[in-house]
N, C-alpha and C positions, 0 to 999 in steps of 0.2 A: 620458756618453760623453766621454772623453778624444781629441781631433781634433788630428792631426799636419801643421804647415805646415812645408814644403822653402821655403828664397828662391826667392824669383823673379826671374827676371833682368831682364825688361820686362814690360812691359803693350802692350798696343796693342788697338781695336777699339771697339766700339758696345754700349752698355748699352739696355734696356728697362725700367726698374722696376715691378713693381707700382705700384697706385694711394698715394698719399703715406696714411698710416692719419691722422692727424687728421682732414684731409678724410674721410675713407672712414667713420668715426666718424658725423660727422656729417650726412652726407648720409644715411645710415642711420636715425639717428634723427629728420630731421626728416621723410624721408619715410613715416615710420611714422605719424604724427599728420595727415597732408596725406590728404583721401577722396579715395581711388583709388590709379591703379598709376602710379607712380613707375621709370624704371630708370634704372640707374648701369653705366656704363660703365668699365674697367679695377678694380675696386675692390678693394682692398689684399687680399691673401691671408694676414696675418699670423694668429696666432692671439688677439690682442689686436681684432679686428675680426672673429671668428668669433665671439668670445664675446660681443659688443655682439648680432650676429645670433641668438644661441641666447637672451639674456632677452627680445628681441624675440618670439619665438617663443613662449616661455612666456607673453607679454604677451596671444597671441591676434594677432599678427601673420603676415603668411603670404607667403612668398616663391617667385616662380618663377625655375628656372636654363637659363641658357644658356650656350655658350664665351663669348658677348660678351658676357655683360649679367646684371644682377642686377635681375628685376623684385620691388619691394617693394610690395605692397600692405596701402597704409594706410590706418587705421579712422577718420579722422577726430578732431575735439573732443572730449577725454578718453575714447576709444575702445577704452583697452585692457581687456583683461580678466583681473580676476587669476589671478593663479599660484598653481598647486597650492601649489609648493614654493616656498621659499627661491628667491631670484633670483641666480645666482653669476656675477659679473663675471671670475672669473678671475683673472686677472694685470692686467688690465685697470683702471687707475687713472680715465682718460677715461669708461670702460663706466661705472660707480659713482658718478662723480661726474655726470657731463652727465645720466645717467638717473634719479637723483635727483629734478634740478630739476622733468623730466614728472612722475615719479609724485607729488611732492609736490600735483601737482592735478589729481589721480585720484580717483575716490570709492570707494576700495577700501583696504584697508591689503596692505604691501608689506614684503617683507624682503631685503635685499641682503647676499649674503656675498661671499669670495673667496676665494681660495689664498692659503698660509701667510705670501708677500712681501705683498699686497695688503691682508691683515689688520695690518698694522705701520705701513701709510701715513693720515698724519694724514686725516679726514674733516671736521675740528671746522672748516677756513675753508669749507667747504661748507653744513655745518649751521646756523654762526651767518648768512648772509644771510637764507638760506629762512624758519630760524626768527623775523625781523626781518620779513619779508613773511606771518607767520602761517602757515608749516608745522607740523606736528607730525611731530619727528622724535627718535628715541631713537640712539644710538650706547651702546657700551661706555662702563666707567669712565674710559676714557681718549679718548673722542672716535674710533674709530677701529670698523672693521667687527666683526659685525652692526651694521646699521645697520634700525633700524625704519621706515618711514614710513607716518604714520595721518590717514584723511581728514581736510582742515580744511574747517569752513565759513565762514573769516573769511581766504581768503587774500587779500592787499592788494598793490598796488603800492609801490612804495617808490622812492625816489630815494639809489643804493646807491655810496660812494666805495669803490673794489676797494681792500682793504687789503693783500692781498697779490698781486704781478705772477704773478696763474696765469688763464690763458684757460679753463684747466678751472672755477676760482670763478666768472669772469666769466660764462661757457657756462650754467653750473645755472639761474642768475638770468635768463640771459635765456629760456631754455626754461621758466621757471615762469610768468616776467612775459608769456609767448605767451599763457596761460590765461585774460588779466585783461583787460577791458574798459576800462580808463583804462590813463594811461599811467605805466611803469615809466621811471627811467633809470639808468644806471651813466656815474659818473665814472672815469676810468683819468689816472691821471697818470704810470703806467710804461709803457710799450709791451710789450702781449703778441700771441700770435698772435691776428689776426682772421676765423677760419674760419667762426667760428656767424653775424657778422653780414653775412660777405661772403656765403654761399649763402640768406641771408633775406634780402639786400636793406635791410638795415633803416637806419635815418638816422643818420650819422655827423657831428657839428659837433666841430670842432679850435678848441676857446677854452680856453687855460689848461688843456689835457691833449687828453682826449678825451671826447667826451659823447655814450651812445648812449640815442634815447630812443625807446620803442614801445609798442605795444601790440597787442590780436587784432584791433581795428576795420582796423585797415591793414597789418599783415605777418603773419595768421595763413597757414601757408605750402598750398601746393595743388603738387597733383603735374607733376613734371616730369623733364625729361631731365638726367643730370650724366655729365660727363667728369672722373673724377679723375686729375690730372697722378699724374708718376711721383713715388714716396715723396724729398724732398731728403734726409730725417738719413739713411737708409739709405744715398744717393747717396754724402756726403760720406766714407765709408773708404773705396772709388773713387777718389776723388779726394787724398785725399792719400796712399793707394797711387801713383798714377800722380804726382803732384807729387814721389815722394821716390825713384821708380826712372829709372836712368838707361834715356834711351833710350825714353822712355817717352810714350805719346799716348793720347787717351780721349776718345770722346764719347758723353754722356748723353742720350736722348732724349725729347721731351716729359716732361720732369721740373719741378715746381712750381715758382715763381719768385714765388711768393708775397711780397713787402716784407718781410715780419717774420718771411721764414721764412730767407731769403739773406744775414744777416748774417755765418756765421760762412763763406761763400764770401766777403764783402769786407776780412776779418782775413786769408785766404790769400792775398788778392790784396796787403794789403799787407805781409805776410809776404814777396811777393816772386813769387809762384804765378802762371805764366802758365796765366791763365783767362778763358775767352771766351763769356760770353754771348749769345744768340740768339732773345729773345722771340719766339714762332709762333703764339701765340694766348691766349684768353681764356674760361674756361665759368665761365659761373654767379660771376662776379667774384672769379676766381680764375687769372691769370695764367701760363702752362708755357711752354716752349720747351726749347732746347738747350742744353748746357754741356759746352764744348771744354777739355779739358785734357794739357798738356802737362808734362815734366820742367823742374826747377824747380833753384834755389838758394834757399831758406830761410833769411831770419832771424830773429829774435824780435820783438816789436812790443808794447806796451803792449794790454792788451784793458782798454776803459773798462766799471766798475760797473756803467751805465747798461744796458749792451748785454744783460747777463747773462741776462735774461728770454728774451730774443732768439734765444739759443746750448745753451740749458743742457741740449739732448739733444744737439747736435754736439760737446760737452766732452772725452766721451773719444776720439772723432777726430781734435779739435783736436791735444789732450796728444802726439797720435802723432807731427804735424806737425812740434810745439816742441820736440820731442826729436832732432829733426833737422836742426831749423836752428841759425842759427848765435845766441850767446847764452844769456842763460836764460828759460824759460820762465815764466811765474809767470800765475795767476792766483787775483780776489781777489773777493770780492761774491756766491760760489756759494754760499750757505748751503744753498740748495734741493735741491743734491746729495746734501745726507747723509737726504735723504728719500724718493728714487724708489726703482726696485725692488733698488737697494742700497743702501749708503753711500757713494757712486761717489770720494769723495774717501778716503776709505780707500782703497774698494776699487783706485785708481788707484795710490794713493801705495804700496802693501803688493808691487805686481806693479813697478812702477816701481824700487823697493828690491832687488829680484832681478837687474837688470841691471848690479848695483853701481854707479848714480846718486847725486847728491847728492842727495837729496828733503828737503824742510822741509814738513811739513803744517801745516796752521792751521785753524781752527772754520770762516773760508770757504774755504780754497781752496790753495791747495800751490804750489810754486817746485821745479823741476826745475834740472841741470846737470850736466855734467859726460863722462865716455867710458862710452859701453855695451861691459860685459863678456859673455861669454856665458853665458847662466843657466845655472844646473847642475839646475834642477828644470821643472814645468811654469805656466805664467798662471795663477790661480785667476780666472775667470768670476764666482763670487758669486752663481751662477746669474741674471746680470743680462744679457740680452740686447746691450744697447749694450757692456757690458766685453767680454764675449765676442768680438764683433766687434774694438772694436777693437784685442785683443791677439792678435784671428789677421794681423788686415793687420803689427803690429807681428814677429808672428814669421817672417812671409812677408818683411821684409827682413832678417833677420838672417842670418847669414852659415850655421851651420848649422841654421836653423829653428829651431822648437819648437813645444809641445804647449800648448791649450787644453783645460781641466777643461769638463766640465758644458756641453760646445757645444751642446748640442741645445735651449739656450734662445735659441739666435736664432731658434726658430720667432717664439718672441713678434711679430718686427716682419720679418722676414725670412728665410721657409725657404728661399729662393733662393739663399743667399748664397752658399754654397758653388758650384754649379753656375756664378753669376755671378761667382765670383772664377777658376775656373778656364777660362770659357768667353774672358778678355780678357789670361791669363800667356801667358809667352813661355817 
C-alpha cells in the first residue's frame, strides 16, 4: 500500500499509546513460565507482540481476553509443550531470540522460523552464549533462521561478559539462566535496555559496568499483575512531529520513562526541544508518566558512541529532527542499523537523497545537510516499520506532502499510527 501525507499545519492534543512492545514482549513471556494466571494490562497491540503470543500458543500456553486485560495462563518449570509445527516469530527479532533462551531448557526439541526480513537477521550472538551454557542449537550456514533447538542434559551456569550491547542477547541468557539451580551472572559494560531484569526483579550491582547475577532458587518468577506504560519509540515521531511544527503542542500520556529507554528525548532536549517530563508512577519496576511537548527551534548537537545502544530504534526519528534543525546532522557508532528489519542506514541515507540533501553514508552511520527540495518520486519504507514511520511524519511537513511505499508495515510496532497522526493534526 502506497499511503499519501498532505502537511500539516499544527499538532495540538493528548496521545494514548499502546503498551511500549519490549515490555509487552516480555511480560508475555515471563508469564508463560510463572504457574497460574498472570494478567497484563494495556499490552502493545503490534503485530510483533501477536506473534510472541501465537508461539506461546503453539507452546501449549493458553490465554484469556478482555477490553482491559490479557490473562495469560502459565505452565509453570519447563512447562511448555511442544509444537506441532515449526515455531514462526514473524517479523519478530525479540519473539526469536528471548524465546530461544526458554526453549533452550525445555525437554523437547524446537524449531524457530520467520518471515523473509527475520531470516536475514544475525541469530549467531544468541547462539554462541546459550551454546557456552550447554545448549544445543543448530542455525543455518550462516548463523541465522531456521534455527533448531535440541534438549540438553548438561545446561550450566555461566558467568557471561555481553559482547555485544543487545538486551535481546542479554534477555536469552537470562531466561535460560531462570532454569538452573546455581547462579548464572552477566557482565554489561555498555548500557542496554533493562526490561528482562526490571519485571524479575533480579539483583543488579554497578562495579565497573554492570553485574546481574541469579538464579531459580530466588527469582524463579510467579504470577502477577503488569501495567505496561505506553510504547516510547513509537511516541517519539510524535514528538518530533510536534517539536518541528509551528504552533505546535502535545501531550503523551502514561508513556514509559524507562532510564535507558529516554535517552534519545535528552538529545531533543539538547537539540533545543522544549520537553516536559512528568513521572506518575511505577509497575513492576518500570517507571511511566507524561511527556509534554511543544514547538521548538532545533539545532544539531554531537550524539556520543556510547549512547548508541540507548537510541538505536529512535534513529530514524531522530534523522527527522536533524534535518530540521539548524547545522549538520551526523551520526556515528550505529553499526547495528545495517542489521534490524532493514539496512536503516541505507535505507535512511537512499530517501534522504530524494530530497536533494548532502548525505555522506559510512559503514556506521551517515551526516546529513543542506536545503530540502521537493521530491519528485515516493519514500521507499524497505518494508521497515520504523522507516515507514518516520518518512510519513517527514512528509507530513513538507510543503506539498508525499507518499510512503509499503506502509502497511507499521502494523509491525504500530497499527495506530495513522488514526493517531490524524486524531492530534490541525
Amino acid at each position: 500500500m502506497v499511503q499519501q501525507f498532505q502537511k500539516i499545519k499544527s499538532i495540538n492534543g493528548k496521545l494514548y499509546l499502546s503498551g511500549d512492545k519490549s515490555i509487552s514482549h516480555r511480560a508475555l513471556l515471563i508469564s508463560s513460565f510463572a504457574k497460574g494466571k498472570s494478567a497484563i494490562k494495556n499490552l502493545s497491540n503490534s503485530d510483533d507482540v501477536k506473534s510472541t503470543m501465537r508461539c506461546l500458543a503453539s507452546l501449549g500456553i493458553n490465554f484469556e481476553h478482555s477490553d482491559e486485560k490479557i490473562i495469560v495462563i502459565g505452565n509453570g518449570y519447563k512447562g511448555y509443550q511442544p509444537s506441532i509445527n515449526p515455531i514462526n516469530a514473524g517479523n519478530s527479532g525479540t519473539t526469536a531470540r528471548l524465546l530461544t533462551g526458554i526453549l533452550a531448557a525445555q525437554n523437547f526439541e524446537s524449531v524457530i522460523t520467520g518471515d523473509q526480513s527475520l531470516s536475514l537477521r544475525p541469530m549467531k550472538r544468541v547462539i554462541e552464549p546459550l551454546t557456552e551454557m550447554g545448549a544445543k542449537l543448530t542455525a543455518n550456514g550462516n548463523g541465522r533462521l531456521p534455527l533448531c533447538i535440541s534438549p540438553s542434559d548438561n545446561l550450566n551456569p555461566i558467568h557471561y561478559h555481553l559482547h555485544v550491547a543487545s538486551a535481546q542477547v542479554k534477555s536469552a541468557v537470562l531466561l535460560a539462566g531462570l532454569h538452573l539451580d546455581s547462579e548464572t551472572a552477566i557482565i554489561e559494560t555498555s548500557p542496554t535496555r533493562n526490561h528482562t531484569e526490571n519485571l524479575l526483579g533480579l539483583k543488579v550491582v554497578h562495579q565497573e559496568g554492570k553485574i546481574i547475577s541469579y538464579s531459580s532458587r530466588d527469582y524463579f518468577p510467579e504470577p502477577k499483575n503488569y501495567f505496561i506504560p505506553g510504547d516510547i519509540s513509537s511516541t517519539m515521531f510524535f514528538i518530533v512531529l510536534t517539536l518541528v511544527t509551528k504552533k505546535s503542542e502535545l501531550i503523551v500520556k502514561n508513556v514509559s520513562l524507562n532510564p535507558t529507554r529516554i535517552e534519545c528525548l535528552n538529545i531533543l532536549k539538547k537539540m533545543g526541544g522544549n520537553i516536559e517530563i512528568d513521572e506518575r508512577g511505577v509497575s513492576n519496576n518500570e517507571v511511566y508518566g507524561d511527556v509534554l511537548v511543544q514547538s521548538s527551534e532545533l539545532f544539531n548537537v554531537e550524539i556520543e558512541k556510547r549512547i548508541i545502544p540507548l537510541i538505536i530504534d529512535e534513529i530514524p526519528a531522530l534523522t527527522i529532527a536533524g534535518i530540521f534543525g539548524d547545522g549538520i546532522f551526523e551520526l556515528r557508532g550505529a553499526t547495528e542499523l545495517r542489521v534490524k528489519e532493514s539496512d536503516r542506514i541505507k535505507a535512511i541515507c537512499n530517501n534522504l537523497f530524494k530530497l536533494g540533501l548532502d548525505v555522506e553514508e559510512y559503514e556506521d552511520g551517515f551526516n546529513v545537510s543542506g536545503n530540502i527540495k521537493i521530491p519528485s518520486e515516493p519514500f521507499d519504507s524497505f518494508g521497515d516499520h520504523r522507516i515507514a514511520m518516520a518518512f510519513a511524519i517527514l512528509s507530513s511537513l513538507l510543503d506539498k506532502g508525499n507518499q510512503v511505499d509499503n506502509f502497511d508495515c507499521v502494523s509491525i510496532s504500530n497499527p495506530d499510527f495513522l488514526k493517531q497522526l490524524n486524531s492530534i493534526s490541525c
